[in-house]
N, C-alpha and C positions, 0 to 999 in steps of 0.2 A: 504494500500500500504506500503512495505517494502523500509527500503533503504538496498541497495544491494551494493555489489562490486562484478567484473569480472574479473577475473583474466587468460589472453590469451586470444587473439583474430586472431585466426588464422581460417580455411576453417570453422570449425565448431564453438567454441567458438563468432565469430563474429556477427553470423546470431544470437546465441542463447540469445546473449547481446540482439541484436536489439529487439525479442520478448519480453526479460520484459521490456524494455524501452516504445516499444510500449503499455502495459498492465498497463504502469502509476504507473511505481515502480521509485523510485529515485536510478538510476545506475550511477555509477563511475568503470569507466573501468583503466586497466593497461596491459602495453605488453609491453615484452622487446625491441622491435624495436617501438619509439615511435610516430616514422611517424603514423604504422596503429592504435594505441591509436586515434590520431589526427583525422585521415581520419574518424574515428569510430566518433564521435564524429560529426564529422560537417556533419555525413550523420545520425544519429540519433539522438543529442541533448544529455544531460546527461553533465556528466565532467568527465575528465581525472587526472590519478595520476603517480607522478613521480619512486615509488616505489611501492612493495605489503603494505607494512604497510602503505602508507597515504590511499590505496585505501579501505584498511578494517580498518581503525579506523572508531570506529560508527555505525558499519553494522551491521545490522541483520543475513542479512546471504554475506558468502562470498563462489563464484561462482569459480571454478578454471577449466580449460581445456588446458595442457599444453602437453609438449613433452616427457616425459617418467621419471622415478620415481628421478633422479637430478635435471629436472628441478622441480618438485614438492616439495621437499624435499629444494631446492630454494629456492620458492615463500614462504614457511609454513613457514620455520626454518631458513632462513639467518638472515644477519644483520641486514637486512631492510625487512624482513620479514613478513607474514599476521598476523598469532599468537601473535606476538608483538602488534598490533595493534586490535587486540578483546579483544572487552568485554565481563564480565562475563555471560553467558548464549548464546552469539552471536555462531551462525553454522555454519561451514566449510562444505561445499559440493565438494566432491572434483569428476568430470567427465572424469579425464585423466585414458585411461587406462594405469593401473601399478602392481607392484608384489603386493603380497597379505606382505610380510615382511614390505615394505612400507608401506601400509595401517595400517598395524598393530602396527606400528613404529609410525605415525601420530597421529593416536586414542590415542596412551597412551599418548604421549607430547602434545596434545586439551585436553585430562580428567587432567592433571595437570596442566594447564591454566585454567580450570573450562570454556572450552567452549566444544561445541560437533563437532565431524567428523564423515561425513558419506559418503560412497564410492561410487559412483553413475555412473559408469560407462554407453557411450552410445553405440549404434548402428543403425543403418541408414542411414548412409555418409552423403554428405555436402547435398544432394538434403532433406533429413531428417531433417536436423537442420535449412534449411534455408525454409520450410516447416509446421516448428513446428509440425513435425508428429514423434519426436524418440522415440525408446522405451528406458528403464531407468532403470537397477536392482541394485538395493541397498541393501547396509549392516552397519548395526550402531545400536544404539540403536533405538525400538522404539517410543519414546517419539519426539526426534530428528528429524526421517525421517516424522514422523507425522505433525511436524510445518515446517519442509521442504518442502511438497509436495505439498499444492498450487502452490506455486514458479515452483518448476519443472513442473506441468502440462502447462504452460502456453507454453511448447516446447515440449512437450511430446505427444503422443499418448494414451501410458502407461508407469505408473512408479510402480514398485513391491519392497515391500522391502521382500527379498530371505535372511535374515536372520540378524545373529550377525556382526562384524565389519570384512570384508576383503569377506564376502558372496556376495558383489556385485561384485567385481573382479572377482573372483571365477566364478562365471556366467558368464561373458564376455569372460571369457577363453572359456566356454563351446560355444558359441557364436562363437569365431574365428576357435575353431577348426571345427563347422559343416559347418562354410564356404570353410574355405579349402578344403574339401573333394569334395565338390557341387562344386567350382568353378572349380579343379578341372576333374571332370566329362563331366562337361560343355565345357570344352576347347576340351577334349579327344572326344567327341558327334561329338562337330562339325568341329573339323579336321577331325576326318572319312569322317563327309558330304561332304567334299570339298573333300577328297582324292576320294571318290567314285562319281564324279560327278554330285551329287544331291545340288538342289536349298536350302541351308542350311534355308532362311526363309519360306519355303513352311512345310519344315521339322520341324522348331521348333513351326510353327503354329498347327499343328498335334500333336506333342509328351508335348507342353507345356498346351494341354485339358487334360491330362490324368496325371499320376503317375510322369513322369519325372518332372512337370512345381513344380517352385520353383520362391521367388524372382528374382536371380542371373538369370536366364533363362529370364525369363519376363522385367528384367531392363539391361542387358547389352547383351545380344544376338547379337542385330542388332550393336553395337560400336565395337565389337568382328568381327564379320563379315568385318567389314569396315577397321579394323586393326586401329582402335582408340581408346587409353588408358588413356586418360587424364579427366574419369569422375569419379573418386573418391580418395577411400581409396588405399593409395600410399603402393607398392612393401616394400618397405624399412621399414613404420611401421608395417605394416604385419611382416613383417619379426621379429621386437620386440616384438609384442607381442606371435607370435607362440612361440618365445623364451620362455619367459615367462611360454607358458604353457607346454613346453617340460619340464622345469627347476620346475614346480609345480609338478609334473606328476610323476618324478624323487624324490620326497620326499614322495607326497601319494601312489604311486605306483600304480597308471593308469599305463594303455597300451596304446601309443598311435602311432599306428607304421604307420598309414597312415599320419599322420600328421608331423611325421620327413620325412619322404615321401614330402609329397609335401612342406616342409619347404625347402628342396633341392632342390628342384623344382624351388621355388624360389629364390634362391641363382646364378641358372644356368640364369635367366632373370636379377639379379642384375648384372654377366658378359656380358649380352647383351646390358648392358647400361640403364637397364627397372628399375634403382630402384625407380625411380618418376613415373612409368606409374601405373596405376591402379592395383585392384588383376586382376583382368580379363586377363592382358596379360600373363597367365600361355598358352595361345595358343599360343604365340609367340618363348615358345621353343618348343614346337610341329613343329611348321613351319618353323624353324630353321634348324630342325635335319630330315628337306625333308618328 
């Protein structure tokens, strides 16, 4: 058993703490709002730290799941920061998705602390992580992700490491954009069903046996149907990370014209007030615009 530090505990990070706690690792969490530290704590056991640095002083490995590459860049490199508080050989896993700059920013200031980073980005939303079923694609050294991976299994499904340092981002991107497209689709599906006055779950029982069926189809269909958005991954970080890989895309010179596509898309549901409701409500401006 490892001692661990967590760093964010928010829809995912929380659940993902509780798994190694429960797996008989010695965890010490931190989060910036210190109430749910707290709460975290007296609903799983473990101890709480007042900063990133007390939580990773002494850790084997330190856990991070935070809100976009500031706050990461925060937790790693502030005052009171992680990095400061590792020892030599101790690994930084970092699960927030972020630019690939960042990551690659990170790695080099961990190799000149002589600890290691490894970019671990996840996927599966909160029902994932509070589930221990996410998948996990990494980028770092291998030596690193190797003594890393027990640890991630114990929340994981699968964890892959997809190459050198910033290669787990990289995939994540790849990730959000073939959501977009599918959830996309999925809104455009079953607005038609409604506009054509067909039983939209008669329909997607039929078309989700064949070519069309997709997670996004089989997990939010019926929430879609109901005009309820409140079961996942929020408008608004979507909307960061498409950034993200519009602004990647733009330097490798991908094409990715569906995807500034429906990043618009969702910009038009951020003026409908949707930017906390799920991706899913991209049929909400279908239903909007009659």
């Amino acid at each position: 058993m490892a001692k661990l530090a967590f760093l964010g505990l928010g829809v995912m990070g929380a659940p993902m703490a509780g798994h190694l706690q429960k797996a008989g690792h010695d965890v010490i969490v931190y989060n910036r709002t210190t109430s749910k530290a707290q709460n975290w704590v007296d609903e799983h056991g473990g101890a709480m730290a007042k900063t990133p640095f007390e939580a990773a002083k002494g850790a084997d490995f330190v856990m991070s799941c935070v809100g976009n590459d500031d706050d990461l860049r925060s937790v790693c490199l502030g005052e009171k920061g992680a990095f400061k508080g590792m020892t030599s050989g101790a690994i930084f896993v970092d699960h927030t998705t972020v630019s690939a700059q960042v990551t690659s920013e990170l790695y080099a200031a961990a190799d000149a602390a002589q600890i290691s980073f490894v970019d671990a980005p996840i996927s599966g939303g909160q029902a994932g992580a509070e589930n221990g079923v996410l998948s996990i694609m990494c980028g770092g050294d291998q030596g690193a992700f190797d003594r890393a991976l027990p640890v991630m299994e114990v929340y994981s499904k699968i964890c892959r490491r997809i190459g050198e340092s910033g290669a787990g981002q990289k995939a994540k991107m790849c990730n959000q954009i073939a959501i977009a497209g599918l959830v996309q689709g999925l809104s455009e599906a079953l607005h038609f069903a409604e506009k054509s006055g067909l039983d939209g779950h008669a329909v997607v029982e039929v078309i989700s046996q064949g070519a069309a069926g997709s997670w996004q189809m089989a997990n939010r269909y019926e929430t879609m149907l109901d005009d309820k958005f409140d079961h996942g991954f929020a408008v608004d970080w979507m909307r960061k990370d498409l950034g993200i890989c519009l602004d990647t895309a733009d330097e490798n010179g991908a094409s990715l014209p569906v995807t500034a596509l429906v990043d618009q898309f969702y910009k038009d549901v951020q003026k409908l007030g949707g930017g906390r409701w799920d991706t899913s409500s991209l049929i909400k401006r279908l239903r909007a615009a009659g």
